[in-house]
BAGU-779072 format. One record per residue (C-alpha): residue number from 1; chain; x, y, z. Coordinates in pm, whole numbers. Layout:
residues N
- NUM, A, X, Y, Z;
...
end
This chain:
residues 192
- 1, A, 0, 0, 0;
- 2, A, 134, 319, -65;
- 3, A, 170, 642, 217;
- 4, A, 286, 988, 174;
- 5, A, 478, 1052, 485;
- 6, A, 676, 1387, 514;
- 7, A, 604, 1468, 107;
- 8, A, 777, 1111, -1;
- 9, A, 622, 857, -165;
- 10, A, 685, 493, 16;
- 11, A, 524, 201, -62;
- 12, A, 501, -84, 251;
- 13, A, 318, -371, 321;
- 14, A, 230, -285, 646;
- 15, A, 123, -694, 828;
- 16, A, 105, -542, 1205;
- 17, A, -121, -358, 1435;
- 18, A, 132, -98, 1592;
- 19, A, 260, 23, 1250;
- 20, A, -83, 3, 1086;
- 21, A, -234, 189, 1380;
- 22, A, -22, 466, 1320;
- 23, A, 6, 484, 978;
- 24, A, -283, 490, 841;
- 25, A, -360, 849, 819;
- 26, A, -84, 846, 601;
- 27, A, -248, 635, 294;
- 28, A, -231, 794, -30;
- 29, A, -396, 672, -360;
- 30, A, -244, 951, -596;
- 31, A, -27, 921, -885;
- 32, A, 310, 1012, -785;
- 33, A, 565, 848, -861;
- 34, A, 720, 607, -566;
- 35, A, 1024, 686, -394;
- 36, A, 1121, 396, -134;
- 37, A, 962, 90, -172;
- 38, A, 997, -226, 89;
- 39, A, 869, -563, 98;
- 40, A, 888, -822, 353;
- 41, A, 950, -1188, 286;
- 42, A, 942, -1502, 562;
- 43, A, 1321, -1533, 526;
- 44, A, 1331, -1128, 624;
- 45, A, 1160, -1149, 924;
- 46, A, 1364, -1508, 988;
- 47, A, 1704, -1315, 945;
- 48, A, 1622, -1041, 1130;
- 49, A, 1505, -1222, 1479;
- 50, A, 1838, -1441, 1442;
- 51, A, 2007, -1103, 1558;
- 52, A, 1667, -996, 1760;
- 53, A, 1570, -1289, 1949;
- 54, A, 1367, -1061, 2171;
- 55, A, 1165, -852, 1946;
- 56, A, 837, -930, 1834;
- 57, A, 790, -916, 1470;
- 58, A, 546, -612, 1507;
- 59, A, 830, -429, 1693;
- 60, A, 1067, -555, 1371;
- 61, A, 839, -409, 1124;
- 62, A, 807, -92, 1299;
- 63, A, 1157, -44, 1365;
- 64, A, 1276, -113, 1025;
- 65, A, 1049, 40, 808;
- 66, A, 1124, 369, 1022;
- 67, A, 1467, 305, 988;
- 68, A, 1424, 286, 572;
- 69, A, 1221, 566, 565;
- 70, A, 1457, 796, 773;
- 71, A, 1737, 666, 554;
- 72, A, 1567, 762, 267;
- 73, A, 1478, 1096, 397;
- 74, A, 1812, 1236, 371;
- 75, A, 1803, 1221, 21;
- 76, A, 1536, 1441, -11;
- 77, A, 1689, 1768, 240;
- 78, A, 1581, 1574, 532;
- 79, A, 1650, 1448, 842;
- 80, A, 1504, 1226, 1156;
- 81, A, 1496, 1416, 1510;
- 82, A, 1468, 1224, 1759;
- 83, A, 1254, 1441, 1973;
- 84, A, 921, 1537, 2117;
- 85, A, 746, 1790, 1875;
- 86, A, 497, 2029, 1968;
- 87, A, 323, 2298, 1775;
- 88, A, 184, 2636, 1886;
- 89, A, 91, 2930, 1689;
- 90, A, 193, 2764, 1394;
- 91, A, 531, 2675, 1442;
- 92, A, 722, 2359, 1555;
- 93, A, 888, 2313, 1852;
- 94, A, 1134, 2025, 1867;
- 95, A, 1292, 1925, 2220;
- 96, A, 1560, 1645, 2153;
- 97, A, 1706, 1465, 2411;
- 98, A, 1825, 1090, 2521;
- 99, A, 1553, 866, 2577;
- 100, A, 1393, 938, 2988;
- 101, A, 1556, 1270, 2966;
- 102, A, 1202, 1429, 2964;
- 103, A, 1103, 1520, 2603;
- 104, A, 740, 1381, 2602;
- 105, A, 687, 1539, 2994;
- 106, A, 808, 1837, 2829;
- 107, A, 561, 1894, 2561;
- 108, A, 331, 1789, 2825;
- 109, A, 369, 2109, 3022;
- 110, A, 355, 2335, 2699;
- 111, A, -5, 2114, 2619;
- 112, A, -144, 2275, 2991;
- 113, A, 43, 2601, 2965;
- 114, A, -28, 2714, 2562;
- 115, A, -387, 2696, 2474;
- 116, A, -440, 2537, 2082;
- 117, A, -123, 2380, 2112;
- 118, A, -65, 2009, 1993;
- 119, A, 206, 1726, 1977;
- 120, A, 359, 1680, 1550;
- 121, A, 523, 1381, 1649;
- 122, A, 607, 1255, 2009;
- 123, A, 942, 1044, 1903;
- 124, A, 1023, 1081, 1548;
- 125, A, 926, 1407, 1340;
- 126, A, 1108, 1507, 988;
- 127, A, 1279, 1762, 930;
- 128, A, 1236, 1911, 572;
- 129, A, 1497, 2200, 372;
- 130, A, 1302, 2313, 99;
- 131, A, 1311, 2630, -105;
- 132, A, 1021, 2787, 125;
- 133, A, 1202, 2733, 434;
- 134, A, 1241, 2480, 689;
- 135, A, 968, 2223, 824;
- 136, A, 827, 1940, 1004;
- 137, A, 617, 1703, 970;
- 138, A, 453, 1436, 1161;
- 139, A, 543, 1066, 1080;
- 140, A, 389, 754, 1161;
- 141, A, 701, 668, 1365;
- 142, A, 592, 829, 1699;
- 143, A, 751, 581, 1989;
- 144, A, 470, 405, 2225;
- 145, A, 266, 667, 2241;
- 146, A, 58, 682, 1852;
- 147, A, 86, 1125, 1916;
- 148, A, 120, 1209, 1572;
- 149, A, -91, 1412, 1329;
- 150, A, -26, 1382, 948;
- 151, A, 44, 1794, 886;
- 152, A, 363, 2016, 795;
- 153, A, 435, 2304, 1005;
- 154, A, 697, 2607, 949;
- 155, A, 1022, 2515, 1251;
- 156, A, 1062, 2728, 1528;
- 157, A, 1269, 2617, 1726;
- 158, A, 1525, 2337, 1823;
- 159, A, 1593, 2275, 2233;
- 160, A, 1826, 2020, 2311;
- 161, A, 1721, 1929, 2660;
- 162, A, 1951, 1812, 2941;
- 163, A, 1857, 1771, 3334;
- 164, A, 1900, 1966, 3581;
- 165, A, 1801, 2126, 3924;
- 166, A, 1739, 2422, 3816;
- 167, A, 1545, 2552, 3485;
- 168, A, 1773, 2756, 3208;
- 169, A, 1817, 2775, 2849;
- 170, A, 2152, 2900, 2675;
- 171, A, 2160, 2941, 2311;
- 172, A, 2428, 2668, 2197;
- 173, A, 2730, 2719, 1972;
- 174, A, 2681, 2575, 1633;
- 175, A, 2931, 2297, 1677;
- 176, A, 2751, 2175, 1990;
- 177, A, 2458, 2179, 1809;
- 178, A, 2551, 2010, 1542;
- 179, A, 2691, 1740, 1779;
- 180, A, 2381, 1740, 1964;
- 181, A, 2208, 1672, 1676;
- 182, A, 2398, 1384, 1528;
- 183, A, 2335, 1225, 1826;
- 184, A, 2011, 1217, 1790;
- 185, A, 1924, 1120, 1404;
- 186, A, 1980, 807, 1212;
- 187, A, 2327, 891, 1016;
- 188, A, 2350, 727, 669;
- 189, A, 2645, 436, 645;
- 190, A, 2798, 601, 356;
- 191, A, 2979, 918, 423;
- 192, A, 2872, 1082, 78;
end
């Protein structure tokens, strides 16, 4: 079946509940062309729990077809955050962090404290370059918790969260940012 997800094109046979739950706002029956397409066979899915003996084969799906589709992404200006997104006044708000630092409690608090505001993506948004600016967009690929809406919204903002006793935000330099970053996104394997 084919989705749009973040303005690509995949087609994926989708076989399990916590994938198909979440995806399927994302069918689309138009005409263009696909860009990633991914099939799974019983010797797949044989191979894969040889090196994930403790994985069901929902988790398998999920996990790989996110990690396709994120690999794909960068081919197209994009990029994976690994983050809790949350949108007010029409702009994204991305808070990126190690998983249990706090992002989903996070965009908890804005839910209460900003009035209209909503979660993008609660684990995996995109990130999109394009020649009207930067966005994100919800993906299918949102963690445990299925908060994710199928909609593009103009960035705002990028916090890299950390813990600490007291609350404080410090604009980063660009090469901790970039590092913080990286840390957080699926890299491709070839350096090109």
């Amino acid at each position: 079946m084919k989705y749009k997800i973040a303005d690509i094109i995949v087609d994926f046979d989708v076989l399990h509940p916590h994938l198909g739950n979440q995806i399927k706002d994302y069918v689309y029956d138009g005409n263009e062309k696909t860009n990633l397409h991914v099939r799974f066979t019983d010797q797949f899915y044989e191979d894969l729990r040889k090196y994930y003996p403790n994985l069901s084969d929902d988790t398998l799906e999920y996990m790989y077809l996110g990690g396709e589709f994120y690999s794909t992404l960068v081919y197209f200006n994009g990029m994976m955050l690994h983050s809790s997104c949350v949108v007010y006044n029409n702009r994204a708000y991305l808070f990126s962090a190690p998983s249990g630092t706090g992002k989903s409690t996070h965009t908890q608090l804005w839910l209460k404290r900003f009035p209209g505001s909503y979660i993008l993506n609660d684990d995996k948004p995109a990130i999109r370059l394009s020649k009207n600016g930067i966005f994100v967009y919800g993906t299918p690929f949102s963690g445990k918790t299925n908060l994710q809406q199928n909609k593009r919204v103009p960035i705002g903002g990028i916090c890299v969260l950390e813990r600490a006793e007291t609350n404080s935000i410090t604009r980063v330099s660009t090469e901790d940012a970039i590092f913080a970053l990286l840390n957080q996104t699926i890299r491709p394997y070839k350096e090109d």
